[in-house]
N, C-alpha and C positions, 0 to 999 in steps of 0.2 A: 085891525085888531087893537084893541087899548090896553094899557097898561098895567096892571094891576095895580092896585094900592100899596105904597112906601111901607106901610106895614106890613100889608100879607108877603112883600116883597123881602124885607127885614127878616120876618120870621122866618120864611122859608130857606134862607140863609144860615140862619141861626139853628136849624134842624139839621140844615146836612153838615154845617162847621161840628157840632155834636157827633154825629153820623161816622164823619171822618178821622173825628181824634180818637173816638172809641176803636175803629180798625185800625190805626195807626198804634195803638196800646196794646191791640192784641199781636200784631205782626211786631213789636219788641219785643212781648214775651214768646216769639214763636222764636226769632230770631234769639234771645237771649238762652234760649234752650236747646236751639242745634250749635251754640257760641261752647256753650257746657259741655254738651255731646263731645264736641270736637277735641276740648281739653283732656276730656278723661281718653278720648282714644288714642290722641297724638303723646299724651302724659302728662302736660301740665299747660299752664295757660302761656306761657312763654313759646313755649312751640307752636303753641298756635298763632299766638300775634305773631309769630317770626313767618309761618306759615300763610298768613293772608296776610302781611305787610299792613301791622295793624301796632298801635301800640299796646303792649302789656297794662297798660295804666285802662286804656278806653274797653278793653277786653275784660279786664276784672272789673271795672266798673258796672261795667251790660249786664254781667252776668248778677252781680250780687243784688243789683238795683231792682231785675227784673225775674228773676231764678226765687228770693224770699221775699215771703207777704207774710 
């Protein structure tokens, strides 16, 4: 069986590197939304990073970055 050509090679690369960042963007904002969830039900984002051993700084960051557009 031969090899495809460097380019059809390339591109098809380049499709699914695209592919992948796009799910990887939407599972941040999946994730940044049950991060939110969890704040308002535990009370504040504090409890939550104490609660998943997370810091407060990387918790409020998630959520603001990926919570507003």
């Amino acid at each position: 069986m031969e090899t495809p050509p460097w380019r059809d090679r390339l591109r098809e690369a380049d499709e699914l590197l695209e592919q992948l960042n796009a799910q990887a963007e939407q599972a941040r904002r999946r994730r940044a939304h049950a991060l939110k969830d969890g704040a308002e039900e535990l009370g504040s984002v504090y409890a939550l990073a104490k609660d998943l051993s997370l810091s407060q700084t990387a918790v409020s960051k998630a959520i603001k970055k990926y919570t507003t557009a």
